[in-house]
N, C-alpha and C positions, 0 to 999 in steps of 0.2 A: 456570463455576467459582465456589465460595466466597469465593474470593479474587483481586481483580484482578491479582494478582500471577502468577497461578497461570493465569491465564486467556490472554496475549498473548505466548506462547513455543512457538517449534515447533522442533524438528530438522527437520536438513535432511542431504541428500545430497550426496556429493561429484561435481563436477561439470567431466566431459573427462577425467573419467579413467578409465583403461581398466575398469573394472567400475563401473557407473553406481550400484550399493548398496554401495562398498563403507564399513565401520564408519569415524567419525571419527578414531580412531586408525589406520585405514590409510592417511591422508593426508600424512602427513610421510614423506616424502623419493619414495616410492613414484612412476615418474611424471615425477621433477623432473633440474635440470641441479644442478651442482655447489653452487649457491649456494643447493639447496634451495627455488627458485622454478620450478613446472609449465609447461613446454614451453606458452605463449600461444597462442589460439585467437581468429580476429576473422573475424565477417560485417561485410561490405557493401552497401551499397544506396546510388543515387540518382545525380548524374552532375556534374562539378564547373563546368559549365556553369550550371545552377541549386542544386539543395542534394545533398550529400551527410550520410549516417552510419554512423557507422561501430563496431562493437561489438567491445570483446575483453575478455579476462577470464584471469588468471590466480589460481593457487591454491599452498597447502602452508605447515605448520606452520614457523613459524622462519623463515621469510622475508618479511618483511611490503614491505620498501623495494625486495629485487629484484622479487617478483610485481607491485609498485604501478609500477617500472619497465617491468616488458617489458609490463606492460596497457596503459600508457600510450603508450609509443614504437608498440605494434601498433596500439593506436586511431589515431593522431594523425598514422602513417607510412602508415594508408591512404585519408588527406583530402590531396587534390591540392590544394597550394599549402597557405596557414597556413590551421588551424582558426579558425571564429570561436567556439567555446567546447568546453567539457567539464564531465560531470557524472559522479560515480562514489560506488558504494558501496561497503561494504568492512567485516567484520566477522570482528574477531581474538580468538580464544579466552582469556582468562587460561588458561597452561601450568599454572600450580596447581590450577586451577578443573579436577575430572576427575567427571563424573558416568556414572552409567552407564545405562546402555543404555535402562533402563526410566523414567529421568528426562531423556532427550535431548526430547522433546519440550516440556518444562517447564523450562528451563534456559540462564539464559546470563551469563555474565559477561567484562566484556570487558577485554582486552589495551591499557589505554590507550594506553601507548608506542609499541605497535606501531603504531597503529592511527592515531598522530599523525603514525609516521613515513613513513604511505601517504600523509597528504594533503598534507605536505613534499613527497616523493617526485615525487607526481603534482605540484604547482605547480612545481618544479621541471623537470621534464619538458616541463609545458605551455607555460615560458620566454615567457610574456605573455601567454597563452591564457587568459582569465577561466575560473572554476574553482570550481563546487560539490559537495559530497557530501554524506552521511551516513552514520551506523554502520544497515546491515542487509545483511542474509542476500542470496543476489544470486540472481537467474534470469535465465537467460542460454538460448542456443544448446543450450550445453552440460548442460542440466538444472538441479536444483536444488543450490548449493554450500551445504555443511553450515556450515562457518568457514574462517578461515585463508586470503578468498580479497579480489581485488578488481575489479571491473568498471566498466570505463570506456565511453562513448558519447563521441564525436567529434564534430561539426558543424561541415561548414564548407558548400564552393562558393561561387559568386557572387554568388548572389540571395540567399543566408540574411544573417538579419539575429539579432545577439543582444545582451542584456543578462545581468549576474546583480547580488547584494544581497541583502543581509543586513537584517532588522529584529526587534525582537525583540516577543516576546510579551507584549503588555501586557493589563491586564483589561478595558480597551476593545478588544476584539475588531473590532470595524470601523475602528478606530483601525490597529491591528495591520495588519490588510490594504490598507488606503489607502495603507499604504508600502509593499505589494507593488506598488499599481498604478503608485507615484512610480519605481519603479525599473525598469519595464518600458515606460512611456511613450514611448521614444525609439526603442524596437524597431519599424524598417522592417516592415510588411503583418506586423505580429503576427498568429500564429496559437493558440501555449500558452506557458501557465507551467507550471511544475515548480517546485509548491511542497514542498520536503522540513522538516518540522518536529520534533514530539514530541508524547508525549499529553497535556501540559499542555493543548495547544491543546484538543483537544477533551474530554478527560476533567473537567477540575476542576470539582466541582462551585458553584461558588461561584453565588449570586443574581442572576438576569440574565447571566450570561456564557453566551454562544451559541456553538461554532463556525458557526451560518449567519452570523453577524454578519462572522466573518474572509470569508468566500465571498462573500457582498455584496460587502464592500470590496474585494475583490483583481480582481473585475468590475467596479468602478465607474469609467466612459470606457473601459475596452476596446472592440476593434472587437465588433461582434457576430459571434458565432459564436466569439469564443476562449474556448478549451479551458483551463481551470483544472485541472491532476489532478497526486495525488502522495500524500502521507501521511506517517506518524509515523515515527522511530526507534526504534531499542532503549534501553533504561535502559543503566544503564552495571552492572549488580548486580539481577536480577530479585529477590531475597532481599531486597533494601530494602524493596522496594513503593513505590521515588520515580516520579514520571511524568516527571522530566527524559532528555533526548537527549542524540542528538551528531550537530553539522553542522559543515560546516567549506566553504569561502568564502579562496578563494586562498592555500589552506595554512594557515586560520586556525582555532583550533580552536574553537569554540563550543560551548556551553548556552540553552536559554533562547530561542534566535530560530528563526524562518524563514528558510530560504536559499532564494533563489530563480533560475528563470534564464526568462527570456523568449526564444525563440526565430519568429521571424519567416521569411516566405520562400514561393513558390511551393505550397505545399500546404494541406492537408485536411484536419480532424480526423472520425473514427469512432469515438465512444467507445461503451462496454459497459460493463454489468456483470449477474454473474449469482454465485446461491446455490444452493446443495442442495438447501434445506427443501422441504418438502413443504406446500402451500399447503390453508387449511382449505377446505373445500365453498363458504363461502360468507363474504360479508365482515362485518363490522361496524364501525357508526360511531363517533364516540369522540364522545359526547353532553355530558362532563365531565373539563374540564382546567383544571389551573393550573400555569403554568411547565412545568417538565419532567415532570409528575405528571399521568399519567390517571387520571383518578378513574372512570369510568363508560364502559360502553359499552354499549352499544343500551339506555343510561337503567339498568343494573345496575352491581354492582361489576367490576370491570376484569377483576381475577383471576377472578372466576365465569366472564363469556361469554369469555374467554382458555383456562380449563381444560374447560371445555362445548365450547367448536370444534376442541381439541385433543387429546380424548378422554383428558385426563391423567385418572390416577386419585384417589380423596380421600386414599391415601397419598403419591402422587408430591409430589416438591418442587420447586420452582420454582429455577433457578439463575440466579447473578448472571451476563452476560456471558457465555454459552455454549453451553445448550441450547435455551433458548426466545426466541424473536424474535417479531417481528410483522413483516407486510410492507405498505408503506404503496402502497395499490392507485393505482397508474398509470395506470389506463383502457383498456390497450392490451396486456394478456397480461403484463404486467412490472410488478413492486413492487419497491423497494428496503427493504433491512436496517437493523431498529433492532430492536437489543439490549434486554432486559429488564433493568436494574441494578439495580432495588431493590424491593421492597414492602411491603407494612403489614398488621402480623396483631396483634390486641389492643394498638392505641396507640402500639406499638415497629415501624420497620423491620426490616431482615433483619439489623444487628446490633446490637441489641436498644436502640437508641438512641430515645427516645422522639418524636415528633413529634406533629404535631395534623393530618396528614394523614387522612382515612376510613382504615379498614379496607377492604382488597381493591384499595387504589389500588396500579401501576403507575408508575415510574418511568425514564426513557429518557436518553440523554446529549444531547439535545433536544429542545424541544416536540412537540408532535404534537397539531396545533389542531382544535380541535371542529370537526366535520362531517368530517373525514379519513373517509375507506371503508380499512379495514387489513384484510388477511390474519391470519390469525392462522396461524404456522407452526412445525413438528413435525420434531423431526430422527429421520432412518432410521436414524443409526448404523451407516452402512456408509460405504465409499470410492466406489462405484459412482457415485452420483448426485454426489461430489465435482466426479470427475475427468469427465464427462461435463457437468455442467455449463461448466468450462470451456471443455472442447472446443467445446460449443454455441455460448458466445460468441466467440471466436473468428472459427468459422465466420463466424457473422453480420458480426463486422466487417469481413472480407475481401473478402466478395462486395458491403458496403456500398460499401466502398472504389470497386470496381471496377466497380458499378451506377453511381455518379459518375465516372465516368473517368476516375481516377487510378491510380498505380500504387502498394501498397501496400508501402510503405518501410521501416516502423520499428512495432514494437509495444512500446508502452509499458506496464509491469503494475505494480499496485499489489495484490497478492493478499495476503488478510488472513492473517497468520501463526496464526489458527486454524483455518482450514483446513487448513493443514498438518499442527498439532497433531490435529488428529479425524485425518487420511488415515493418522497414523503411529499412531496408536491403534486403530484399525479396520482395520490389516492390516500389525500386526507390524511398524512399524520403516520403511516404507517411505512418504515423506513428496514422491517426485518424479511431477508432474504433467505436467511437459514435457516430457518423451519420449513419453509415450502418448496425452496429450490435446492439446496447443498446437502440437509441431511437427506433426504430422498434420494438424491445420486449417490452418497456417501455408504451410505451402510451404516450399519453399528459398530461400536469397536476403534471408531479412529479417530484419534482425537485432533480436534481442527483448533489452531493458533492463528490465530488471524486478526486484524488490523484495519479501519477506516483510513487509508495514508490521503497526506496530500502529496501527491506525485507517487508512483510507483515504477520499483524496477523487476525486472525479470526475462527471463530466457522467451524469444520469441520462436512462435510455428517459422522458422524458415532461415532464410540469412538477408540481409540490409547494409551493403557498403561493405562485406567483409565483417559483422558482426552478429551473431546470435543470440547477441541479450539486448534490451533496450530500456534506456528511460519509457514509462507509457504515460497514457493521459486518459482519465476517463473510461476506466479498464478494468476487470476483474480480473488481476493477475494470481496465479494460483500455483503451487508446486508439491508437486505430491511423491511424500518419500516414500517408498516401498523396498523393504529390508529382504535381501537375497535369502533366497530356500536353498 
């Protein structure tokens, strides 16, 4: 999109309820008990002997503290004995706020009250159960919920072990993260964090500020092998164009930080991630960089060998954050997603602001260091290869799971809310991926906690500069716990 604002908004579909499309104004009352809160739906997996989780999810306009109620008691009523935490999200429409149809994908503004009065609700509910959330879109069991809903995950059993904590976002970004590892330190046979943030983290463009820098830190003395994954919020008013969230940390409502929660215990991390695009013939290297600016590739300007591999044309235009990617090659059939956010055409960037960058240079919301091999990648503009991709991963991490002899318990998703935004643009309105692609890979029995982010993090197929997790872009990031036999 031209505009970041324009770019990290998707519709979504109503979710457990009896017609899995039906319009966001068919969601109030439609469905619901008296109090205007959706008849609560909860998977289970795991055994309270070792770890249990446990997913439920309720929905419907006007009810924000009954649905944050029965989500909650359904989560937390089916962990034998006390939880040892909870995490949930939950995002509430402004009733004023009414767009239609053709801008549900680009659109959201949010119900503060309500939305403060879920994670009351829920901390109240959870009566000493340590407790984090965030404002986003939810995916669930139940498909994908449009607004108006809220989903909770449980964990408790014998052997789990957990922590949560707040710290906020500061311009030392490895700074930042170091207080996620201070706050997960004390977690029994750590396995992940769940870090939920905003796009401040990775978007601001400011001199030296890296999100790799938060991901180091937030690794830094973990055991090997813990699973970092999670991602951004929504704005509170896409029409701003602020990059602030909303978290919230035992009914607390926050700006500005990371909430986190560390979870420990018998099991296994499988993480994923998979895109749509269409990958070029052949790779090239990034010969000239400085900061987040490629200047060069195979020794030419950026955008040349970019629009050469990608067959654009000398009228197409290049867009910020939406159409055109590169995939940074992995060595192993798998690249991960970064975003094209800016470039340089006669002295001026894309909004007309002048630099001393080359012409034809490439800009990215991280480095991307000389000698990198990238993809250079092509969107089909269709749903097909959306929702198929998913499915793909998935797959994979099921049978990784189960190749390691675990059993697979809990899928965790961080799926980039433009995805969404393309699937509802490329075929009319219809933006739910979980019913056709996820549960089908999935099986029965596992309850999936999952999330619309803008920006996502997670463990990548491979290593990148010495790291194996990354900020993504435009991703279906996915991590699948499966609890040791």
């Amino acid at each position: 999109m031209k505009k970041l604002v324009l770019l990290v908004v998707v519709g979504m579909l109503v979710a457990g309820c009896p017609k899995a499309q039906e319009s966001q104004d068919d969601q109030t009352g439609k469905g619901c008990d008296s109090k205007g809160a959706k008849m609560t739906d909860v998977v289970t997996s795991g055994s309270p002997d070792t770890i249990q989780f446990a997913v439920a999810w309720s929905s419907c306009s006007g009810g924000a503290a009954s649905a944050a109620e029965k989500a909650a008691k359904a989560a937390l009523g089916a962990i034998e004995g006390k939880a040892k935490a909870v995490a949930f999200y939950t995002y509430y429409q402004d009733p004023d706020f009414k767009p239609d149809e053709s801008s549900q994908a680009t659109a959201c503004k949010a119900d503060l009250k309500s939305e403060d009065l879920v994670a009351t609700t829920v901390n109240k509910i959870c009566d000493g159960v340590p407790n984090i959330g965030c404002r986003a879109r939810c995916l669930t069991n139940g498909g994908t919920i449009l607004k108006n809903a809220v989903a909770v995950l449980a964990i408790g059993g014998k052997q789990a072990s957990a922590a949560v904590g707040k710290v906020a976002i500061d311009d030392d970004r490895l700074a930042t993260d170091t207080g996620v590892a201070a706050i997960v330190k004390d977690v029994k046979d750590l396995k992940t964090i769940l870090a939920l943030a905003e796009m401040r983290l990775s978007f601001e463009a400011k001199e030296g500020v890296s999100v790799e820098d938060f991901i180091k830190g937030a690794l830094a003395g973990a055991p090997k092998g813990t699973t970092l994954f999670g991602g951004n919020s929504m704005p509170d008013d896409m029409s701003t164009g602020d990059l602030w969230g909303k978290q919230f940390l035992n009914g607390e409502a926050l700006k500005g930080h990371v909430v986190v929660l560390g979870i420990g215990g018998p099991v296994a991390n499988f993480g994923n991630h998979a895109n749509e695009f269409t990958l070029s013939a052949k790779t090239a290297e990034v010969t000239k960089a400085n900061g987040k600016w490629v200047i060069e590739l195979d020794g030419k300007p950026a955008e040349t060998i970019y629009r050469e591999l990608t067959g654009m044309k000398a009228e197409d235009e290049l867009t910020s954050d939406w159409l055109h990617p590169i995939g940074v090659d992995l060595g192993n059939g798998k690249n991960y997603t970064r975003m094209i956010l800016n470039w340089v055409k006669d002295g001026k960037d894309k909004d007309g602001k002048a630099v001393d960058t080359p012409a034809g240079s490439l800009a990215f919301v991280a480095p991307v260091v000389e000698g990198t091999k990238i993809f250079c990648l092509a969107c089909e503009k269709k749903p097909e290869p959306i929702v198929a991709s998913a499915k793909a991963a998935v797959t994979e991490s099921v049978a990784a799971a189960k190749a390691a002899s675990t059993e697979p318990s809990l899928l965790l998703m961080s799926n980039c809310c433009a995805r969404g935004m393309r699937l509802r643009t490329f075929r009319d309105g219809n933006d739910d991926a979980i019913k056709e692609a996820v549960l089908p890979a999935l099986g029965k029995g596992i309850p999936i906690f999952g999330f619309y982010a803008w920006g996502e993090l997670g463990r990548i197929q491979g290593d990148y500069a010495g790291m194996d997790h990354q900020y993504q872009q435009h991703t279906f990031v996915s991590n699948m716990i499966g609890i040791e036999k």
